[in-house]
DRENDO-1510 file (C-alpha; in Angstrom, 1 decimal, always signed):
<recs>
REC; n; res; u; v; w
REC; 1; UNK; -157.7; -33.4; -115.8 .
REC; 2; UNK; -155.8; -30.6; -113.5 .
REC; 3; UNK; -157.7; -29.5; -110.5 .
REC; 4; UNK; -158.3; -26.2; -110.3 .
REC; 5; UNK; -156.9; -24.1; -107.0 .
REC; 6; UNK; -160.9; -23.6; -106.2 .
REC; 7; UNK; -160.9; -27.0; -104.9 .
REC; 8; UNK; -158.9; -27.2; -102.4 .
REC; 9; UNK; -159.7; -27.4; -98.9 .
REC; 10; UNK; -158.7; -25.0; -96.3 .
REC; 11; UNK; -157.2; -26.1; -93.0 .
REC; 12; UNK; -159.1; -26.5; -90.3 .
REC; 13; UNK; -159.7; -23.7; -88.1 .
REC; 14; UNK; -156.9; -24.0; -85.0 .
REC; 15; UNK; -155.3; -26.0; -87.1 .
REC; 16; UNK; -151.7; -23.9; -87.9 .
REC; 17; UNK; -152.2; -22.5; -84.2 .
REC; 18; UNK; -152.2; -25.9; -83.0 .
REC; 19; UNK; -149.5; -26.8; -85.3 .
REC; 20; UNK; -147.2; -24.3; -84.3 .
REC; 21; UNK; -148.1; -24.6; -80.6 .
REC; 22; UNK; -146.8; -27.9; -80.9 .
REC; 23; UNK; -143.7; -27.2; -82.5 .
REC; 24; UNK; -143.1; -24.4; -80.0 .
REC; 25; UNK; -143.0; -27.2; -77.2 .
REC; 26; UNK; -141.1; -30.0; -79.0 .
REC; 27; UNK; -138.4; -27.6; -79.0 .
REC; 28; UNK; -139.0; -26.6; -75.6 .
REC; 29; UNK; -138.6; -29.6; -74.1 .
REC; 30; UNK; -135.6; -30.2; -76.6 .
REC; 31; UNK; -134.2; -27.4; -75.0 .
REC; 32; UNK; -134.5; -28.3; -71.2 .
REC; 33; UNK; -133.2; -32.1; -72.0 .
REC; 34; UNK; -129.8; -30.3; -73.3 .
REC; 35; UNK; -129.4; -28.6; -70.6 .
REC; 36; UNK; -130.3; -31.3; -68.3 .
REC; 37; UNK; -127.6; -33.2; -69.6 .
REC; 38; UNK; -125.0; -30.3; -70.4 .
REC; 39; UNK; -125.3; -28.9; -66.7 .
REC; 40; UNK; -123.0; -31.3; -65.5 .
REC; 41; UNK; -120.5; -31.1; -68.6 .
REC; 42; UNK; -120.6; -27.2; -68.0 .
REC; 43; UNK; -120.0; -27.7; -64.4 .
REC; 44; UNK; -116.8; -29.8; -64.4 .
REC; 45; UNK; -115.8; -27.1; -67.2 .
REC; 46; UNK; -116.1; -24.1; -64.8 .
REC; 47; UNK; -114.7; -26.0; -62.5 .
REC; 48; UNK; -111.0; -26.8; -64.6 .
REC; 49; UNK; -110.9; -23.1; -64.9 .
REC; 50; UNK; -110.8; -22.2; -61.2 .
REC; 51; UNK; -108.3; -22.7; -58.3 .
REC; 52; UNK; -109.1; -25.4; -55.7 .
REC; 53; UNK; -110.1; -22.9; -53.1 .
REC; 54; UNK; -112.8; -21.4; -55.4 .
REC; 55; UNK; -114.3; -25.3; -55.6 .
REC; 56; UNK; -113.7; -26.3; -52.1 .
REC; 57; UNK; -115.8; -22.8; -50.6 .
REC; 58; UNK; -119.5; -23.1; -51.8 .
REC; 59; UNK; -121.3; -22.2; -53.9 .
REC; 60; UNK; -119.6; -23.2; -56.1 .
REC; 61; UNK; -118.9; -20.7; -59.2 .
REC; 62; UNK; -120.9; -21.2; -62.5 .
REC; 63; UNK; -118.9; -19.2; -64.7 .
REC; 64; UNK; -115.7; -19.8; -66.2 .
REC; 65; UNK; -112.4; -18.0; -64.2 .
REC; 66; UNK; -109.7; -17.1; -65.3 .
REC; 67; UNK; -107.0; -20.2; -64.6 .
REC; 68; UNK; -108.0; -21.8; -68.2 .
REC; 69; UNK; -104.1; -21.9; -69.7 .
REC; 70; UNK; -102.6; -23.1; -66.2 .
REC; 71; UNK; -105.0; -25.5; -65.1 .
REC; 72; UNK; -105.1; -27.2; -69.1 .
REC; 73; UNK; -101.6; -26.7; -69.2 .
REC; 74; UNK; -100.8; -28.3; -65.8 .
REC; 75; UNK; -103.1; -31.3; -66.8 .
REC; 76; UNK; -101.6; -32.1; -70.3 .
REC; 77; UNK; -97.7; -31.6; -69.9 .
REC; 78; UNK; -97.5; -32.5; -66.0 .
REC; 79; UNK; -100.5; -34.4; -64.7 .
REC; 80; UNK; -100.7; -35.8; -61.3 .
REC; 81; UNK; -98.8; -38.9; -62.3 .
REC; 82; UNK; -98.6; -38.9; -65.6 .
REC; 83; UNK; -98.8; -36.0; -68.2 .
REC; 84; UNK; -102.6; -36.2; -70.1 .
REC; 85; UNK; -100.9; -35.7; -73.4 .
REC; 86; UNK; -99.2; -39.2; -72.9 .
REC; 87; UNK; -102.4; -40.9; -71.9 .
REC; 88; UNK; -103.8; -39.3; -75.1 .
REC; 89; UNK; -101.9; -41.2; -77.3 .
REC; 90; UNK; -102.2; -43.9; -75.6 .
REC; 91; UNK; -105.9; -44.1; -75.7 .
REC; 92; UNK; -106.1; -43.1; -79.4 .
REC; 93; UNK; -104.1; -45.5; -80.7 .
REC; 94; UNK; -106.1; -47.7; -78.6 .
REC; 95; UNK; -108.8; -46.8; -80.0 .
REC; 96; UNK; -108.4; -46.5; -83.3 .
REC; 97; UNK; -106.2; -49.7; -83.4 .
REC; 98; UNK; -109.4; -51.9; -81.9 .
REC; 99; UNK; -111.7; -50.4; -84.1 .
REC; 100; UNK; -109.9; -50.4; -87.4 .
REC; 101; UNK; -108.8; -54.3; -86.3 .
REC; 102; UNK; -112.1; -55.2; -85.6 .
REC; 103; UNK; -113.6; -53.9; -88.8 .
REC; 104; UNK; -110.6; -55.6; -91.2 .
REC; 105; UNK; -111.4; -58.8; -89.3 .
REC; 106; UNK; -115.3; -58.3; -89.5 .
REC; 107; UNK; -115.0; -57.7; -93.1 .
REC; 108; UNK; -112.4; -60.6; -94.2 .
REC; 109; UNK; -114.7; -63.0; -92.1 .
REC; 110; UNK; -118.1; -61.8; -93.2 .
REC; 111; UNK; -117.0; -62.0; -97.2 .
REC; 112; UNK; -115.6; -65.5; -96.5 .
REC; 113; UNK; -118.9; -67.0; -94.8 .
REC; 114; UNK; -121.3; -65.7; -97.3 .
REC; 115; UNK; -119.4; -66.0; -100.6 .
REC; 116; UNK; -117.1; -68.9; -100.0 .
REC; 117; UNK; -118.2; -72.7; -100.3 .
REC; 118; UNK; -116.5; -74.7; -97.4 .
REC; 119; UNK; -117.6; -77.6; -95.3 .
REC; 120; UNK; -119.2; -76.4; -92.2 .
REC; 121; UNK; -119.3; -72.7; -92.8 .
REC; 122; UNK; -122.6; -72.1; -90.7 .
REC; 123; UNK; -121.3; -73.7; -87.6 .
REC; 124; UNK; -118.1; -71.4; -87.5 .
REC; 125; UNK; -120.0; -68.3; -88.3 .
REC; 126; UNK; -122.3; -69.5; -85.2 .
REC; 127; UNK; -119.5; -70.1; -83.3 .
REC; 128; UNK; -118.0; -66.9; -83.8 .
REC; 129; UNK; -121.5; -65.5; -82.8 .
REC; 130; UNK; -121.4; -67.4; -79.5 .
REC; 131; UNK; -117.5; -65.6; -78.3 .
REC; 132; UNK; -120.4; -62.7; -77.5 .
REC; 133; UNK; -121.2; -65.0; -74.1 .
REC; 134; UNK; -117.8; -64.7; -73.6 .
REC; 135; UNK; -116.7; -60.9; -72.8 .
REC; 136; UNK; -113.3; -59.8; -72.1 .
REC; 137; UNK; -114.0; -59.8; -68.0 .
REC; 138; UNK; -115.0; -63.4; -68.3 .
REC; 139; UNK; -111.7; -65.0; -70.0 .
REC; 140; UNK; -109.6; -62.0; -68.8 .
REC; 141; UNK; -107.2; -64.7; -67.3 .
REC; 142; UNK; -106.7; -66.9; -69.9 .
REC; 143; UNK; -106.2; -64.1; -71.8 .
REC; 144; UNK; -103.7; -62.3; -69.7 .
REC; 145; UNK; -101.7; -65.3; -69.8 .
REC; 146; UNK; -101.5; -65.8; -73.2 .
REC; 147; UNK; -100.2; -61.7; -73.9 .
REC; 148; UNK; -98.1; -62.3; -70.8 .
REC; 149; UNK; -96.7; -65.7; -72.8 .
REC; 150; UNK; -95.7; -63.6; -75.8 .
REC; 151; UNK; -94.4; -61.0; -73.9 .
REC; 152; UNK; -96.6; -58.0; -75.1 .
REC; 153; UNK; -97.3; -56.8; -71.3 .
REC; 154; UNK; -97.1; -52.9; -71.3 .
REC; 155; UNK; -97.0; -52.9; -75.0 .
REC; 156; UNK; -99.9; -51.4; -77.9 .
REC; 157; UNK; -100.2; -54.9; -79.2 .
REC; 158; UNK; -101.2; -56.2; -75.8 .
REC; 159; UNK; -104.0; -53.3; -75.8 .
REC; 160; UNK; -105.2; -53.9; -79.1 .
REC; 161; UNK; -104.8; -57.5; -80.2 .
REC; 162; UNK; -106.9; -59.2; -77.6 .
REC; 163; UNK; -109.8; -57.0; -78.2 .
REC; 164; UNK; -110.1; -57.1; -82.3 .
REC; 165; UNK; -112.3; -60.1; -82.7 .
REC; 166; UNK; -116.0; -58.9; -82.8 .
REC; 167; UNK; -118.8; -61.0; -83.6 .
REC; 168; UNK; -121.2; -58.4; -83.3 .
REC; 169; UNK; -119.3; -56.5; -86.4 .
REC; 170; UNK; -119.0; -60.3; -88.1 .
REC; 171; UNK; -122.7; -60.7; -87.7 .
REC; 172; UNK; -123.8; -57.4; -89.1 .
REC; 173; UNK; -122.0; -57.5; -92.1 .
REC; 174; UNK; -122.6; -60.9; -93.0 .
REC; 175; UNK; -126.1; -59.7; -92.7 .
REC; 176; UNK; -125.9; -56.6; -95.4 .
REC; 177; UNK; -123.3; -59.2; -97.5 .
REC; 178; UNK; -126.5; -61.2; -97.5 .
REC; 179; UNK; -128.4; -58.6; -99.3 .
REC; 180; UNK; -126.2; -57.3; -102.1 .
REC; 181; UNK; -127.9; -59.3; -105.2 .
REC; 182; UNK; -125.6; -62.2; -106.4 .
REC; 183; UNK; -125.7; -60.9; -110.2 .
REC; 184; UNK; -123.0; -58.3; -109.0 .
REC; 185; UNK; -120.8; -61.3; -108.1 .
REC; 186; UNK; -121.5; -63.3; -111.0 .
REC; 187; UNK; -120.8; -60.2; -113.3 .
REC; 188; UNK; -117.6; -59.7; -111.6 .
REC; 189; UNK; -117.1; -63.4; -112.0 .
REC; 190; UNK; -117.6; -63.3; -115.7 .
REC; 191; UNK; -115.6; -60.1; -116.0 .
REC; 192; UNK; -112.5; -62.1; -114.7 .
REC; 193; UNK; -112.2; -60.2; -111.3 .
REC; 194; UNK; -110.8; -62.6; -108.7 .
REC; 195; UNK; -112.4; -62.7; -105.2 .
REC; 196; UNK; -110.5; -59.7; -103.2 .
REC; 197; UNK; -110.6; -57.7; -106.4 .
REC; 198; UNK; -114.6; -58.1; -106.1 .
REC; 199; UNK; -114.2; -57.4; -102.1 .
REC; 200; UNK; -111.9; -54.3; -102.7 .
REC; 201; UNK; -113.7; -52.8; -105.6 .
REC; 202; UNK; -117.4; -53.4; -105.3 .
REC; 203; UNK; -118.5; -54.6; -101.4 .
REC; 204; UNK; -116.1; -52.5; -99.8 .
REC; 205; UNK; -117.3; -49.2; -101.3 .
REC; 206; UNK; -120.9; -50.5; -100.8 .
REC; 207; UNK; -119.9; -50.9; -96.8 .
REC; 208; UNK; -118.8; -47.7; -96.3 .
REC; 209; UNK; -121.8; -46.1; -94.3 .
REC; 210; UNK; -121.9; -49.8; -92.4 .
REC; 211; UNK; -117.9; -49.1; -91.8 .
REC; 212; UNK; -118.3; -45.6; -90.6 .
REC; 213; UNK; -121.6; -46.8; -88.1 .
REC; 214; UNK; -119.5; -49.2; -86.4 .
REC; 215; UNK; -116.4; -47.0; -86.5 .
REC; 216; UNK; -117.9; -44.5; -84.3 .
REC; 217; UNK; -119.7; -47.1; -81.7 .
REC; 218; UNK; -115.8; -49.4; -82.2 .
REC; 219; UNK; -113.5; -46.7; -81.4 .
REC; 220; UNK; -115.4; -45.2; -78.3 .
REC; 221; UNK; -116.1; -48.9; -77.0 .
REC; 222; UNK; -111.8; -48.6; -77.5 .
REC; 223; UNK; -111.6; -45.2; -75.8 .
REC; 224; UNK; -113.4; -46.4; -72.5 .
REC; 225; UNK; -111.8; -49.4; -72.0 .
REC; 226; UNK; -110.6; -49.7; -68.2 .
REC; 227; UNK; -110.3; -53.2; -66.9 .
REC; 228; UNK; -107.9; -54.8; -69.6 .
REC; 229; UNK; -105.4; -51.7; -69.7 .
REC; 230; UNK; -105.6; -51.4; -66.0 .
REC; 231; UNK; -104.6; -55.4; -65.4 .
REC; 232; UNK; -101.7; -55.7; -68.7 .
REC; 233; UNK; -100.2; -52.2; -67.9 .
REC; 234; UNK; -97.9; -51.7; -64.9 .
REC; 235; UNK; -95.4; -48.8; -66.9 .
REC; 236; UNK; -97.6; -45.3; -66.1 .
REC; 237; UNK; -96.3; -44.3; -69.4 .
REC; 238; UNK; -98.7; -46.7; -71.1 .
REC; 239; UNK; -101.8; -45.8; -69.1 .
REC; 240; UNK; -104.8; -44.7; -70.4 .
REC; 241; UNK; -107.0; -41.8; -69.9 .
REC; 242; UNK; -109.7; -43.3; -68.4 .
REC; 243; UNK; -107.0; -44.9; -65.7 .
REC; 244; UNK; -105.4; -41.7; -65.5 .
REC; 245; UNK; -108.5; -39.9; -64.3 .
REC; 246; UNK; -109.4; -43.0; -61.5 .
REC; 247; UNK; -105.8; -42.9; -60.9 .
REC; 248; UNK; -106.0; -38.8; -60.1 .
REC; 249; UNK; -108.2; -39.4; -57.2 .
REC; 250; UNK; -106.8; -39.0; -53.5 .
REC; 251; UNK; -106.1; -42.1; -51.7 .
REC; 252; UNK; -105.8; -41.5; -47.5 .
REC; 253; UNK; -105.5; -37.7; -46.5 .
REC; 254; UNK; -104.4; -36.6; -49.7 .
REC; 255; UNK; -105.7; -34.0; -51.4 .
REC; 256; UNK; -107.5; -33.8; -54.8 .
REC; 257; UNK; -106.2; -31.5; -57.0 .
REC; 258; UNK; -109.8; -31.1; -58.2 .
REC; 259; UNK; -109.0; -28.4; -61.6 .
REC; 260; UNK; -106.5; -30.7; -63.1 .
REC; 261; UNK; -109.2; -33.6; -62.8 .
REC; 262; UNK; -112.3; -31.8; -63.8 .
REC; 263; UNK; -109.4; -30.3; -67.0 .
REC; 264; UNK; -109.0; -33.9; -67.3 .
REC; 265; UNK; -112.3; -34.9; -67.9 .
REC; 266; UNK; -113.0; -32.3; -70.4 .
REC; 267; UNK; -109.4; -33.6; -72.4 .
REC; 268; UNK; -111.1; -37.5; -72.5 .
REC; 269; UNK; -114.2; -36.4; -73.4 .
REC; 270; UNK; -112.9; -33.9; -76.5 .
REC; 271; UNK; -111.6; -37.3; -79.2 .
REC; 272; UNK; -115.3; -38.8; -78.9 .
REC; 273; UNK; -116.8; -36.2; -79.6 .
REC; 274; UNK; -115.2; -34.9; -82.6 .
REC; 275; UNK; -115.4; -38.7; -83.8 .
REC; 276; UNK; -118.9; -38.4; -83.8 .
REC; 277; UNK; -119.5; -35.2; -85.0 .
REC; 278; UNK; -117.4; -35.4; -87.7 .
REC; 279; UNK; -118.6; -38.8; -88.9 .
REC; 280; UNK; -122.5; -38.2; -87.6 .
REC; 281; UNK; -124.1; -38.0; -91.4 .
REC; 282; UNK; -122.6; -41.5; -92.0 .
REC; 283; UNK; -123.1; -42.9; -88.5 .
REC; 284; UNK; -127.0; -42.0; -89.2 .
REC; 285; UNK; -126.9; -43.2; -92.5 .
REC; 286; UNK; -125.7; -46.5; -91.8 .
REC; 287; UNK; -127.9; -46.9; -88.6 .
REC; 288; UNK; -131.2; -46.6; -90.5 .
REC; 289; UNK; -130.2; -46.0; -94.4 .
REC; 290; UNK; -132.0; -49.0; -95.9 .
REC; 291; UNK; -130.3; -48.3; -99.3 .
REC; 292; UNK; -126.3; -48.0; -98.6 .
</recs>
């Protein structure tokens, strides 16, 4: 039987006040946090759109001026050493070569442990699992040696290949591989659908959130890599962004040119962000969707 509007309880009193009061100061305190950590972003903006004397006398100006075009212009097309546009590519393909290479690998190795039958299949995946002891600064000379062996010093391959394997991304999709129910294989089994027709057609679509979640975190692990491009890179043409700003700063009595580095910044920090933005419903979604 319906209940009639008569019996329903009213609020108590205070209660929408209190409510609202508290609403009022989560997004207070929303508020200050962004501007806490946007300050900073805001001030090395200002600060690409002065001239060096304007940074160099205090205090230091908090609104834009009006050198935006030279100062961005200066930076991408001339640089200090090497023109930001070149180490622009050179970080996106990077970037989107390690993270695209670690998630084919991932994949290929994830749908092989789970859904193939092979002697000792458990030991390799925990093998795999164990390279994570082993991080790129700890076998960074063996490694060097083997790119330097096949000569791909100073080259894209030598910037992506020895930084595709991820057991992390192995791990994670051998975990959600675990939980797609084995009647889908078995229908696709009885259908007649061989074993990369079942990967292409039916897990691959079912990863996708998974995919884009690891693309995001993949390509700006990629995009912040220092240490291996610095060591396998001696041409300036192939250097990076985040070596071309370390590189930017004075050594001795020189002088910073502090607007080209502070354009600079801003530049590296522009590809991340639309990365994330553009893919944030799917990074969220495969973060904490339980259903993908």
């Amino acid at each position: 039987m319906a209940r009639s509007d008569d019996t329903r309880k009213d609020p108590p009193p205070g209660m929408v006040e209190k409510r609202g009061t508290g609403l009022w100061l989560t997004h207070l305190l929303m508020i200050l946090g962004v501007l806490v950590v946007f300050f900073p972003i805001w001030l090395a903006f200002v600060a690409s759109t002065v001239t060096q004397p304007e940074i160099a006398r205090p205090p230091m100006p908090l609104l834009p001026g009006g050198h935006f075009l030279e100062n961005y212009g200066k930076a991408l097309f001339s640089g200090v050493n090497v023109p930001v546009a070149t180490m622009l590519v050179n970080s996106m393909i990077m970037a989107v070569g390690i993270a695209v290479g670690k998630i084919i690998i991932s994949l290929l190795s994830a749908f092989a442990i789970v859904y193939f039958r092979f002697p000792f299949r458990t030991t390799f995946f925990w093998l795999i699992f164990l390279t994570l002891m082993l991080p790129v600064e700890v076998r960074i000379v063996p490694t060097y040696e083997v790119v330097a062996g096949f000569g791909m010093l100073n080259s894209y391959s030598g910037l992506i290949l020895p930084l595709i394997a991820s057991a992390t991304a192995t791990f994670l999709f051998r975990q959600f591989f675990l939980t797609v129910p084995d009647e889908l294989a078995e229908a696709a089994r009885v259908d007649g659908a061989r074993p990369m027709r079942f990967f292409w057609d039916i897990l691959l679509p079912m990863s996708r959130t998974n995919i884009a979640a690891l693309f995001v975190i993949l390509f700006i692990y990629g995009w912040n890599q220092y240490l291996w491009p610095l060591l396998i890179t001696t041409d300036p043409d192939m250097n990076t962004i985040v070596m071309g700003i370390k590189q930017m700063f004075p050594s001795g009595d020189d002088i910073a040119d502090w607007p080209v580095i502070m354009a600079t910044s801003i530049l590296a920090m522009i590809p991340p962000v639309i990365v994330v933005v553009s893919m944030q419903k799917l990074f969220i979604r495969g973060l904490v969707d339980s259903e993908k």
